[in-house]
C-alpha positions as CSV (number, residue, x, y, z in Angstrom):
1,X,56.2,226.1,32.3
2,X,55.7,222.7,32.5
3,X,59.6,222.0,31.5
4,X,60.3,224.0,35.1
5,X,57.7,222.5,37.1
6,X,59.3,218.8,36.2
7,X,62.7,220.4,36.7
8,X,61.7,221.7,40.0
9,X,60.0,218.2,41.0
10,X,62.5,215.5,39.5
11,X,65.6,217.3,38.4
12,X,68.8,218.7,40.4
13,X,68.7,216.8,43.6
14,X,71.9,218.4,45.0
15,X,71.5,222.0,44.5
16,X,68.4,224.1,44.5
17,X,66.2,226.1,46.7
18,X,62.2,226.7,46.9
19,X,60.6,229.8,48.3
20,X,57.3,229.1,50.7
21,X,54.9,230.3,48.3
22,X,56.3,227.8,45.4
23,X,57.0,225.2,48.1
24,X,53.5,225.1,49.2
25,X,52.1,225.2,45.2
26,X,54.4,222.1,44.2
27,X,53.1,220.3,48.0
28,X,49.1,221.0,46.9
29,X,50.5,219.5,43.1
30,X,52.2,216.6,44.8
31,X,49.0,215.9,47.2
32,X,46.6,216.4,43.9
33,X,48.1,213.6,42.2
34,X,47.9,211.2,44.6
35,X,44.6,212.2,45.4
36,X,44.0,211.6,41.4
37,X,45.8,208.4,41.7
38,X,43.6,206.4,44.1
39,X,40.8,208.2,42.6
40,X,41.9,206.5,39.2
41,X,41.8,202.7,40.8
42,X,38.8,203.6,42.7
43,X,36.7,204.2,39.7
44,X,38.5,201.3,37.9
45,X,37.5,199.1,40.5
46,X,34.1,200.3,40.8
47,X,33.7,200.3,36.5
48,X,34.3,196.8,37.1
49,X,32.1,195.5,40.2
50,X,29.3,197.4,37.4
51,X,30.7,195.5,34.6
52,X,30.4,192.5,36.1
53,X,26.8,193.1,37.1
54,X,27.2,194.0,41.0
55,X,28.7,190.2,41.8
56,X,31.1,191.0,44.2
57,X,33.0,187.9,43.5
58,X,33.1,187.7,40.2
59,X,34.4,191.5,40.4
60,X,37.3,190.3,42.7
61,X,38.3,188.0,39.9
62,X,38.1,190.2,37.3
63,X,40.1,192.5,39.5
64,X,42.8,190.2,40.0
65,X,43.0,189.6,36.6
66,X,43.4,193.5,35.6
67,X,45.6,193.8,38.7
68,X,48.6,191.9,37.6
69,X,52.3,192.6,37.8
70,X,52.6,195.3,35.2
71,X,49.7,197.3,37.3
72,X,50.9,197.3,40.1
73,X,54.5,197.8,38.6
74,X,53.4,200.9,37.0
75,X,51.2,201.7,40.3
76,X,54.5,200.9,42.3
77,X,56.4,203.5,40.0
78,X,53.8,206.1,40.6
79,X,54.0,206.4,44.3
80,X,58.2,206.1,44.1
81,X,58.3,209.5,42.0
82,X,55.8,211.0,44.2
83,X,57.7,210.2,47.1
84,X,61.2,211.2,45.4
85,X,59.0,214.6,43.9
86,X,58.0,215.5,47.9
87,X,61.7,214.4,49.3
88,X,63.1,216.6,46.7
89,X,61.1,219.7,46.8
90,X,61.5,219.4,51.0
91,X,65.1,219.6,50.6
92,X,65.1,222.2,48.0
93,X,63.3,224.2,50.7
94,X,65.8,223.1,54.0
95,X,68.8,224.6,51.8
96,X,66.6,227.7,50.8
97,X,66.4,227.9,54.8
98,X,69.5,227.9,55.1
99,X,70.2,224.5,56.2
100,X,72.4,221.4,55.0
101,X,69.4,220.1,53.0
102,X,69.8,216.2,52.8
103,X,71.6,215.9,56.4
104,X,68.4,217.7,57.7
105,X,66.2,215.8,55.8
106,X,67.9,212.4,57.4
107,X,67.7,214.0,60.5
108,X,64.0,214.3,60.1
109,X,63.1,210.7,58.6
110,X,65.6,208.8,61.2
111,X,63.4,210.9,64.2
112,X,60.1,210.3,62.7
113,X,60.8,206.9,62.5
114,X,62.1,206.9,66.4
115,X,59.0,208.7,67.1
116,X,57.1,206.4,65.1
117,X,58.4,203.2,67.0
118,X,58.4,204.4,70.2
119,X,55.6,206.4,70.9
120,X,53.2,205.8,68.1
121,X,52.5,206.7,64.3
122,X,50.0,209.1,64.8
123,X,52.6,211.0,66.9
124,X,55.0,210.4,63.9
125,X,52.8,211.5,61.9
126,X,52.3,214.7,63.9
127,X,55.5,215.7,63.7
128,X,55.9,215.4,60.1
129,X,53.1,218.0,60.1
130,X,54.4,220.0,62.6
131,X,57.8,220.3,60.6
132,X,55.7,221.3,57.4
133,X,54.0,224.0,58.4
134,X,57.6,224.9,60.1
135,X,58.4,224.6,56.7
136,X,56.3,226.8,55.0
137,X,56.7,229.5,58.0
138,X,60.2,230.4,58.5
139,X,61.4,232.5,56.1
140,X,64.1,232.6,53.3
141,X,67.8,232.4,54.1
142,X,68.6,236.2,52.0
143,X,72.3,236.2,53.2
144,X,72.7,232.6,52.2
145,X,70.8,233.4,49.0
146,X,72.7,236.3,48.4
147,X,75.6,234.0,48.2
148,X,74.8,231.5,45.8
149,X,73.6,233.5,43.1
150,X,77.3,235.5,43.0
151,X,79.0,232.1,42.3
């Protein structure tokens, strides 16, 4: 199970689809983790300031201490394969569409970033969401699947 989930998330970048109901599982897994990620620093951060004894600048030195180049390498890491797990499984779900899966996704990062620089970020980031839910609405290609699974 978990062998197919990391398959799913990290492997096969070129070929691949993802039903809705999966697509939005492996989106809630992807969100999850992030959400467990800051949580993670959070309470590092806060085990410190109490560690310290509630000096809030003696805790900012501390932190800068723990928060040295292999943290924030490993951090840095972290977010990249998040980002690469969420790029992947959104393509893996254009092609199930039916669509050329990294052109569309291109498509959609080059016009959220348009978006983003000419009207404003919050409108980028409105149209990510749009196309998300767009995402998790239309349904599978089945004559395009059909197709694939002969070969």
């Amino acid at each position: 199970m978990i062998n197919n989930m990391l398959t799913v998330l990290f492997g096969s970048i070129t070929k691949g689809r993802l039903m809705r109901l999966p697509y939005l599982g492996y989106c809630l897994f992807l969100v999850l983790s992030a959400i467990g990620l800051g949580v993670i620093i959070v309470l590092a951060i806060g085990a410190g300031e109490h560690i310290i004894g509630g000096d809030l600048l003696q805790a900012q030195d501390k932190l800068r201490e723990w928060f040295t180049v292999p943290f924030l390498m490993i951090f840095g890491l972290s977010l990249m394969l998040l980002v690469y797990a969420g790029v992947n499984i959104t393509v893996k779900r254009i092609r199930d569409i039916g669509l050329p899966g990294w052109w569309v996704m291109l498509a959609i990062i080059i016009l959220g970033s348009i978006v983003s620089f000419t009207i404003s970020k919050s409108a980028s980031s409105g149209l990510y969401n749009l196309i998300w839910i767009l995402l998790l609405l239309i349904p599978s290609n089945t004559l395009s699947r059909e197709n694939t699974e002969d070969k």
